[in-house]
N, C-alpha and C positions, 0 to 999 in steps of 0.2 A: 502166790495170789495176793497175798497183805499187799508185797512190795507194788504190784504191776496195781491195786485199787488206790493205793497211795501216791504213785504215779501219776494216777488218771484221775485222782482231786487237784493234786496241783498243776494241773492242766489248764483243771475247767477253772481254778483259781486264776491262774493266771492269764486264762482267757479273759476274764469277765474282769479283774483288774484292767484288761489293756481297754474293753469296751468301754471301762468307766472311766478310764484317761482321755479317750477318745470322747467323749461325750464330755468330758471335763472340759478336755481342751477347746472343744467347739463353744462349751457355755462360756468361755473367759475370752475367746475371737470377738463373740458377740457381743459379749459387756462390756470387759476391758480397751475394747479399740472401737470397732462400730459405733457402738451405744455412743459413748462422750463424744468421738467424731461426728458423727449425725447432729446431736446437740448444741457442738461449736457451729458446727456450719449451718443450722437451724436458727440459731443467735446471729449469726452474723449478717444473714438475710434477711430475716423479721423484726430484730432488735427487739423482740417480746420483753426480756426480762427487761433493758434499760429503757422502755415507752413505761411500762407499769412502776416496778419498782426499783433500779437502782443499776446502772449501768458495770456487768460483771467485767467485761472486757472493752474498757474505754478505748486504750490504742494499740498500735501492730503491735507492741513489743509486752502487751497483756495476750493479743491473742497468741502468740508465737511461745509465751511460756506455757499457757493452757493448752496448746496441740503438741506439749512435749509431753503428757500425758498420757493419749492413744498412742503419739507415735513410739515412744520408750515400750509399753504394753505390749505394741504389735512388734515388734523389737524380739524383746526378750521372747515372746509369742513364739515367734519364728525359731530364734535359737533353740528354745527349747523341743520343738520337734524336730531339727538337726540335730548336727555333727556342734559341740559346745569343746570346741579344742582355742579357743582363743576370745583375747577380750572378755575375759569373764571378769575382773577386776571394774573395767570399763563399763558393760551390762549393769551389772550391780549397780554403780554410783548414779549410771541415769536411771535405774527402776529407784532406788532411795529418792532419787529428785524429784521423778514422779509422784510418788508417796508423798513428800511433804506439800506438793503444791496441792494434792488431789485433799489431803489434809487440814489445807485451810479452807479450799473452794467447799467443804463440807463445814466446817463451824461459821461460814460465810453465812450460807445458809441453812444452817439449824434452825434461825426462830421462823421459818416456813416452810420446816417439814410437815407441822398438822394438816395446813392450806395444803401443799404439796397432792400428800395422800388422800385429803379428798378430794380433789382435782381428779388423779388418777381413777377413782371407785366412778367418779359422775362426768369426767370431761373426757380425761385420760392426753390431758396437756400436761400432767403435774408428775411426770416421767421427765422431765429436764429440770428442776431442780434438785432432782432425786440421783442425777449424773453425776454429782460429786460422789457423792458416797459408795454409791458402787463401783466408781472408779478405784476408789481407795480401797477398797475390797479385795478388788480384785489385783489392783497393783503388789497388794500383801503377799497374797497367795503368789501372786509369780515370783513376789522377789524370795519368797521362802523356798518356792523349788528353783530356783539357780543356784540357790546357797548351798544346798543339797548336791545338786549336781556337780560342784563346781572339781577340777580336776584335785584340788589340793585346797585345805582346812587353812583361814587365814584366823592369824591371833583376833581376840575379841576387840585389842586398842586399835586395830587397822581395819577393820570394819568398815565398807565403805556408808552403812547407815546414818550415821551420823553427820560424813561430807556431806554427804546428798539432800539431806533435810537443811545445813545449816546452810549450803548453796540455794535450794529451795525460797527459805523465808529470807536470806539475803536480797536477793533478787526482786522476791516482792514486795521487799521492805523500798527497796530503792526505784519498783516502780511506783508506790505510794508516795513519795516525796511532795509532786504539788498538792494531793489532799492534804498531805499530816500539814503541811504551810500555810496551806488556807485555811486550815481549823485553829490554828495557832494567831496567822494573823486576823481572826474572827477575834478571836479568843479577846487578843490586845486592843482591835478596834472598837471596842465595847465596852472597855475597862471605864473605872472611872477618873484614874490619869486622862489628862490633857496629852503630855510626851507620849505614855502608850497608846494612845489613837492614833496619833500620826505616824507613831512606825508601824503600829499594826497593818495602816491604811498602803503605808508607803511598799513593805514586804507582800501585801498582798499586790497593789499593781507590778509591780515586778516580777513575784515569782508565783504569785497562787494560780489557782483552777477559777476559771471563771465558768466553767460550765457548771463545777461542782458548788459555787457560789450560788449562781441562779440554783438548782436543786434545793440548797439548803433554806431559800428566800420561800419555797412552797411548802415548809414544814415539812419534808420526807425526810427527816435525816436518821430515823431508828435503826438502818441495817448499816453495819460496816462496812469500808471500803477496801482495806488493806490489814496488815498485822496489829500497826501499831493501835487502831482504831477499832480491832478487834478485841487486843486483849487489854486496851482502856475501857471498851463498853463489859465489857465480862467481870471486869474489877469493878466497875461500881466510878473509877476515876474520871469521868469526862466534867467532872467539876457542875454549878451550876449551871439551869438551862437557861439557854439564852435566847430572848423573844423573838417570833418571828417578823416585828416591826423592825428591831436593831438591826436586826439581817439586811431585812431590805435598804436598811437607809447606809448600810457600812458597802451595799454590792453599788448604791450609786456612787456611794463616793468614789469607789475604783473605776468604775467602768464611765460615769457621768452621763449615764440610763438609765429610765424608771426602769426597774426588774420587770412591770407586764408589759416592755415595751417589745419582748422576747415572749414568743410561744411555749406554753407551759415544757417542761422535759418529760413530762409523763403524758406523753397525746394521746397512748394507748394504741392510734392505727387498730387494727381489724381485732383487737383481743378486748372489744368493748365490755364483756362478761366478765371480766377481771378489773376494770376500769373504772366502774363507776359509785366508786366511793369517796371523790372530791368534795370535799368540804366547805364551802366558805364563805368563810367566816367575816366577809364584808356585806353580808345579805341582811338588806335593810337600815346598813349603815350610810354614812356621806361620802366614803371614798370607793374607786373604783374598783380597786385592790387585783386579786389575782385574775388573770386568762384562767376563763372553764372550757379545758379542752374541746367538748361535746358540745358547745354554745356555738351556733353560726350566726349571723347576718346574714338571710336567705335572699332581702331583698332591699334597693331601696332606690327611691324617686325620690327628687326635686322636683315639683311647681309652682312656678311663679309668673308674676305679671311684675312689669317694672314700666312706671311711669317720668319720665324725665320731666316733665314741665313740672309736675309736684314733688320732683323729688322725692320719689319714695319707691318702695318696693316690698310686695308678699308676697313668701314663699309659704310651702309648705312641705315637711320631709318627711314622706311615710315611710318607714321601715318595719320590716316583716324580721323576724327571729324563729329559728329551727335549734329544737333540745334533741338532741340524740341519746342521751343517757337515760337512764331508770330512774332518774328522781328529777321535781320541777328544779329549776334555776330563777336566777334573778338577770335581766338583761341589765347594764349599768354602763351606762357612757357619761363622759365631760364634756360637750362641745361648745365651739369657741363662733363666736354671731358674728354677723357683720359689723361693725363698728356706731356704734349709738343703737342697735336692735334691741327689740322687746319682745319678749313669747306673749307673742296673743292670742293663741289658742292652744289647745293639748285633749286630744280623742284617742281613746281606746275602743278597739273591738272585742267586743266580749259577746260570744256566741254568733259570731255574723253579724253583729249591728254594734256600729259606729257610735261612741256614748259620750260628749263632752266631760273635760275632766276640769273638776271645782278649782278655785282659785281662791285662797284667803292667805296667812299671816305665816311663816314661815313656821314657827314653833307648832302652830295648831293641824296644818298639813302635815307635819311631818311626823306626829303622834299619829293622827287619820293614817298615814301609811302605815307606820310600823303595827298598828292592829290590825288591818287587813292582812298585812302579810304573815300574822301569826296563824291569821285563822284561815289562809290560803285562798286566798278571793283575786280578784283581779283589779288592783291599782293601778296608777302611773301616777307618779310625783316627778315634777320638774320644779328645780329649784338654781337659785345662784348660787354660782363659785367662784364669786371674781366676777373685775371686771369686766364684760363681754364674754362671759361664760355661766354656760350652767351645766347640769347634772340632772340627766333623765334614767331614771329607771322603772323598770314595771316586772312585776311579777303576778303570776306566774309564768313561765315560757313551759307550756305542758313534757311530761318526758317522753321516751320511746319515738321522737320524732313529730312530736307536737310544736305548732309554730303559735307567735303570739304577733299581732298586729298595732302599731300605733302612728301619729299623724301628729306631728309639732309645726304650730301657724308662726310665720316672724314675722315680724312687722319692722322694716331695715328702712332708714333715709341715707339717701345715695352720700356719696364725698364727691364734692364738687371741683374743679380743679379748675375750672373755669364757669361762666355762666351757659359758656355753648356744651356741657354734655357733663353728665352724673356719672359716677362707676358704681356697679354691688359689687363686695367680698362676699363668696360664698362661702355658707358654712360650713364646717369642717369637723374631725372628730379629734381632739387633743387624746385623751387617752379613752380605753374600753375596752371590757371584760370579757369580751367575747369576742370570736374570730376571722378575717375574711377570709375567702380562699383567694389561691393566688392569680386565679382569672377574674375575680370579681369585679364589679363595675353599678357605676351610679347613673342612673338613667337622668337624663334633665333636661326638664321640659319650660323655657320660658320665653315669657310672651310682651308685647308692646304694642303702644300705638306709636312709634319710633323703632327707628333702624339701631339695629343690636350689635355687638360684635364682643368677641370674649378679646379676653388678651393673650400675648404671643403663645403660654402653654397651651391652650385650652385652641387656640386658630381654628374658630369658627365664624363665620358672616351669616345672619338672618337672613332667612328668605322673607320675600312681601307675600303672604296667602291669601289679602284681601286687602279694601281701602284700608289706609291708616292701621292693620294690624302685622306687625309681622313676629316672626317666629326663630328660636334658637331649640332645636332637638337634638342629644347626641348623650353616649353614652362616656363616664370617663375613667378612671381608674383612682382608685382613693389617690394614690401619692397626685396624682395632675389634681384632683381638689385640693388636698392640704395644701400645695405651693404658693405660695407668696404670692404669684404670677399670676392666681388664677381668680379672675374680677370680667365681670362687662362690663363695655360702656355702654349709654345710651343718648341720644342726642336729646336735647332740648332746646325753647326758646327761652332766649336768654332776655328777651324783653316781659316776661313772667315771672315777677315776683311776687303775686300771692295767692294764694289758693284756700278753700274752704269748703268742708263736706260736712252735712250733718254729723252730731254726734249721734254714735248708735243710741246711746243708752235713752237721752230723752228727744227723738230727732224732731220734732215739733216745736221745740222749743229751743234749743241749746244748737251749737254749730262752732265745729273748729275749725280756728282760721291758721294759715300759715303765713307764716313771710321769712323770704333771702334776704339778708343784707351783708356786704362787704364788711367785715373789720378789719380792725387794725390792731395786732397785738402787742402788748407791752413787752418790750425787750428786756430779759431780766438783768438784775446788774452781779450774781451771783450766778454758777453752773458748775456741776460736780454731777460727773459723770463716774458712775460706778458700773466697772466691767467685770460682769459674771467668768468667774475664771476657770470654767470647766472645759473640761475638752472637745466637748458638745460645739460652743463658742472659736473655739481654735480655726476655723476655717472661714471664719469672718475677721480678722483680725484686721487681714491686709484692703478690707471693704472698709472698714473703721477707720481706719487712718487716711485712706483717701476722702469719706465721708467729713474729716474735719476741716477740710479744705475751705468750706462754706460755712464756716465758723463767721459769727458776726463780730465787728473789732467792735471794742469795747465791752465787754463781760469779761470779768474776771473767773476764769475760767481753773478747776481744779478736776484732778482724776484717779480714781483707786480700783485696784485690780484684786476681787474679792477669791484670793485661795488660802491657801494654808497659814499663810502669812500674809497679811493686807499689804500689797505695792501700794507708797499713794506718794503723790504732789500734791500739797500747796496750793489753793487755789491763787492767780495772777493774772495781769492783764493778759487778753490773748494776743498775742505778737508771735514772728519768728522762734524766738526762744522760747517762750512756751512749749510751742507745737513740737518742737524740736525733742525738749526732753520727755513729753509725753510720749512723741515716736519712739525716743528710742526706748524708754520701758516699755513700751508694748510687742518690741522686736527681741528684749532680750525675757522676757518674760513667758514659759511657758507656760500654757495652760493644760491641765492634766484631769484627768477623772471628773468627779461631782464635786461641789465648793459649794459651802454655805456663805451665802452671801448674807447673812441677819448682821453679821458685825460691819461689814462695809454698808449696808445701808443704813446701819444705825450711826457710825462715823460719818457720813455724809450730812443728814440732818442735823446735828449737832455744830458741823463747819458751815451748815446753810445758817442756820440760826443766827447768825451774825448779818443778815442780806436782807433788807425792806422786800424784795423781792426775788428771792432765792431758787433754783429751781433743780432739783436731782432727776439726771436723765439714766434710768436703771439697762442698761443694755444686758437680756439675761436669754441661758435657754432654761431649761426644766429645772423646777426646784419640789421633784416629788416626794421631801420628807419633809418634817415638818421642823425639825433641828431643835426641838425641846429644851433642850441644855444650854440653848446660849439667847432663846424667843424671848427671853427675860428681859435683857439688852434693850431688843428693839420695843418692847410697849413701854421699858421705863422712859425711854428717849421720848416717845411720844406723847406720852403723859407728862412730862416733866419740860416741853420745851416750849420758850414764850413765843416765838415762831415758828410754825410750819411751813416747808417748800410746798412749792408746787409740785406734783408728779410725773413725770413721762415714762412711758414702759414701751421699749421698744422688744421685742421676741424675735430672737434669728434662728432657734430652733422650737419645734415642732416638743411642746408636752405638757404636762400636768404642771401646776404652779401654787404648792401648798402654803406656801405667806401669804396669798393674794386672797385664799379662798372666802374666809370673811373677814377680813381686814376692813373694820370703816376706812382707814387712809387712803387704801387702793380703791374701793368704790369710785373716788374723788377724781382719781388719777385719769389724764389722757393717754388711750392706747395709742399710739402711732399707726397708720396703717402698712399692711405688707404688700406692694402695689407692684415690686422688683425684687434687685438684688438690695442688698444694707447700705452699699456705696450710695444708691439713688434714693431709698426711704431716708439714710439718715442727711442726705444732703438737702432734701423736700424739707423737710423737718426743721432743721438751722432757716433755710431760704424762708421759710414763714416765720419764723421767729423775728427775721431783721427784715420782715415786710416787702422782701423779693418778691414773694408767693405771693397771691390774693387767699385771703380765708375768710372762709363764709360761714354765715350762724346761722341755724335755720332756728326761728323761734316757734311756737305752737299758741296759742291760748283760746280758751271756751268762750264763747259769747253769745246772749240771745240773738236768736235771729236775724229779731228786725232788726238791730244792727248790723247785718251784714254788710249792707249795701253802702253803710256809714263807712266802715272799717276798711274797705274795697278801693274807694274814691279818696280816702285820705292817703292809702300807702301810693297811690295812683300818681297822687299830688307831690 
């Protein structure tokens, strides 16, 4: 009776052992393989973790190690409810592989397991970062019962543990390679070596991450990428931090792109509730600085009238802003005017009504903002930046989908290219912190007592809608506004040279009169051409060269190519042989990445200094850092020289221009206008210099009234 009750325990014993294998085995199908498969393939559709915080699996050959994971798991899985008569040496070393990658993808993410798990109690999204770890779990237990089962006991030095881990972090170590590169040549482009910046700069265009570059330009850099960068940030060794201004200015010099000229890497897409704790840290300041994911351009219109007989034209550009995020934002744009423009008006909506925005002294506005926007009121401050440029920003743009409304007046005189017909450039947006989508579009509505027509991008023709008014309505796409290309023309009589409207301010009394007249410019007998040598620039080269064809003889003529190393010529009379050796440096001469051009402008004034009338023509694109380390150069130059050139600034690309921004010398400076391609602006440009061109001055000045009729009959006469 003992024996058949001892029998019939190890029965039920071994019954309920096998149900609990069975249930075992069902709980490790599900974790070990499903779970992290579901995961991967959840990442790889949604890209959640790399939109918020830091992309786990950048390319195939990361996703292909992380699905050796489930696959190894389901693997062993399987054998183990089989027949285990072979490949059990093999099993083993891919379940160790497994293990160590599932290993790291867990100390990857440790410092967001707190977030994790309350994720999971309140969202229950925070079940995928929580896949490493259980994966590791569970790859333990499997690889512990193969060891067990395995037909025959292997010595402890043969062990396939230890392959498998060190093939593991092998593997990951070497696909880290472009990050450890690019934090290294971070590292060196930042030093305060001279030689270490160049090669830091150099090894990163060659061999770094430039996605992981931008990343690091938006301050995310606290979670690791790989081994080596794990077990730097764990030791305490990542050396000092380094700002996130140096970042950005070391990603242009690679790439020769302002960093917000690229979509934030954290856009977030649909996981808005994890999302919205961007930062930044330009709010309220002068620069535009980062893309706020959640920031749109909802809307925006052009109105204008444009008159040809007075040469003149207003616009005015309302644009509406939509915040998607949980906390307000700052809207912040650079935009670039028509050439000779002035902001003459600037209104905000606040609360549904339209409110003119004050005008006084740059220092005293820009206090009045910054205490508004502490105490979260509703500003707008437009101020200069250069040039034919300025900086509008307003805050608040409300959250949760709240839009903010504003309306910038221009007051533009046409470029006259002849007496028979003006052209506008319309304004544009150089750089801005906020986003368009990619159907967006600019509504423009302008109007005439003359016949309209845009230029070849834009190929539109006014309609007449009534006597003497006619009409330009069409919608366009940001890039056909930025383009060079994109201007009306408008006709006029060319037997009107002057014109005069009351002055607003005292119109009873006071009245501005205008007048055209032909000049005649001074040809200089000094020119030094300094070529922005970024790679931005590179696709104008071959416009440049043709563009000097229409060089006027007699200037002695010089030219430097502002990169790593300034190319320069000698300035000398222009003849064949000039032009010659100027070609061919600019044919053998690459242009690469972002290039501070501070020392070639400051060599250039320095060789103008020598010239009664001297003139440096800057041909540049974006110069979106400020180059601190070397701005010393160019104020001592300026301070220090008993003549100053004249200015020309011709722009062949599209961006932000941080020398110009308050620069008294560039205020002085003539922008060239962008009417074409470079070939045809920089040959317009030469041809009015040597009086080909006709150039006309439009003057202005206040006078009482009853002089009008004086002032009328004399320019008449």
């Amino acid at each position: 009776m003992s024996n058949q009750n001892q029998l019939s325990n190890s029965m039920t014993e071994n019954h309920q052992k096998t149900n609990a294998d069975k249930k075992s085995s069902v709980a490790m199908l599900l974790l070990g393989v499903l779970y992290p498969a579901g995961v991967i393939g959840f990442e790889l559709v949604t890209r959640m973790c790399a939109k918020i915080l830091f992309n786990p699996i950048p390319t195939i050959w990361h996703v292909l190690l992380v699905s050796l994971v489930p696959a190894a798991n389901g693997f062993i899985w399987w054998r183990l409810n089989g027949a285990l008569n072979q490949h059990t040496r093999l099993l083993a070393f891919l379940g160790a592989t497994a293990i160590g990658i599932a290993a790291f993808y867990m100390l990857l993410f440790l410092p967001i397991f707190p977030m994790a798990v309350f994720a999971v109690v309140f969202y229950g999204i925070g079940l995928l970062p929580l896949a490493p770890l259980v994966s590791l779990i569970t790859a333990s237990l499997l690889y512990k019962r193969l060891r067990k089962r395995e037909p025959t006991k292997m010595e402890p030095q043969k062990s396939p543990l230890w392959k498998g881990l060190t093939v593991a972090f092998g593997l990951l170590i070497l696909l880290e390679l472009p990050t450890t590169v690019t934090k290294i040549g971070i590292r060196w482009a930042t030093a305060p070596s001279t030689e270490a910046n160049r090669r830091g700069v150099q090894l990163l265009r060659r061999f770094g991450d430039e996605d992981a570059l931008l990343r690091y330009c938006y301050s995310r850099t606290g979670l690791a990428g790989g081994p080596w960068s794990l077990i730097a940030s764990l030791l305490h060794i990542n050396g000092k931090h380094i700002p996130t201004p140096k970042i950005r200015e070391v990603f242009y010099r690679v790439t020769g792109e302002p960093f917000n000229s690229r979509p934030s890497p954290y856009d977030g897409g649909t996981w808005q509730i994890l999302n919205n704790f961007q930062f930044d840290r330009n709010q309220g300041g002068t620069q535009v600085g980062s893309r706020i994911r959640d920031l749109y351009l909802l809307s925006s219109r052009i109105d204008g009238s444009v008159d040809g007989d007075s040469a003149l034209a207003y616009l005015e550009w309302t644009m509406t802003f939509r915040n998607n995020a949980t906390r307000a934002h700052e809207a912040r744009a650079q935009i670039a005017l028509p050439p000779g423009a002035i902001v003459s008006r600037a209104t905000l909506w606040v609360n549904g009504e339209e409110r003119e925005a004050a005008f006084a002294g740059r220092a005293q506005v820009r206090r009045a903002y910054e205490s508004v926007v502490r105490r979260s009121r509703d500003p707008l401050l437009v101020t200069t930046q250069g040039p034919e440029r300025i900086l509008a920003q307003a805050f608040p743009v409300p959250p949760n989908g709240g839009t903010l409304r504003y309306r910038i007046g221009i007051t533009a005189p046409l470029d006259l290219a002849n007496l028979n017909e003006g052209r506008l450039i319309l304004p544009t947006f150089v750089s801005q912190n906020f986003n368009l989508r990619h159907d967006f579009r600019h509504a423009l509505w302008i109007e005439g007592k003359q016949p309209l027509e845009t230029s070849a991008r834009l190929a539109l023709h006014s309609r007449r809608v009534a006597h003497d008014h006619y009409r330009l309505s069409r919608e366009v796409t940001d890039k056909d506004l930025a383009s060079p290309s994109a201007f009306i023309t408008v006709a006029r009589d060319a037997s009107i040279n002057t014109t005069w409207t009351l002055d607003s301010v005292n119109e009873g009394e006071f009245a501005i009169v205008q007048t055209i007249a032909e000049t005649t410019p001074e040809v200089p007998d000094g020119l030094v051409i300094v070529l922005d040598g970024s790679a931005l620039v590179e696709p104008s080269v071959q416009d440049i060269i043709e563009g000097l064809n229409a060089m006027p003889s007699g200037v002695e003529v010089g030219f430097i190519i502002a990169s790593d190393t300034l190319a320069q010529i000698q300035p000398s009379a222009w003849n064949e042989n000039q032009k010659r050796r100027i070609v061919e440096m600019l044919r053998k001469h690459r242009l690469v990445g972002g290039q501070n051009n501070v020392p070639g402008l400051a060599s250039a004034m320095q060789i103008l200094e020598a010239y009664d009338q001297g003139t440096l023509l800057w041909i540049h694109g974006p110069q979106p850092v400020p180059f601190e380390n070397t701005h010393a150069m160019l104020n001592q130059a300026i301070a220090r020289l008993v003549r100053f050139p004249d200015i020309a600034l011709l722009s062949v690309a599209a961006g932000p221009n941080r020398l110009l921004n308050q620069a008294e010398w560039a205020m002085e400076a003539t922008v060239i206008p962008r009417l074409g391609d470079v070939k045809a602006d920089l040959r317009r440009y030469f041809e009015k210099m040597d009086g080909k061109q006709a150039t006309f001055e439009i003057k202005r000045k206040r006078i009482p009234v009853y002089e009008v009729d004086q002032e009328l009959s004399s320019n008449l006469r």
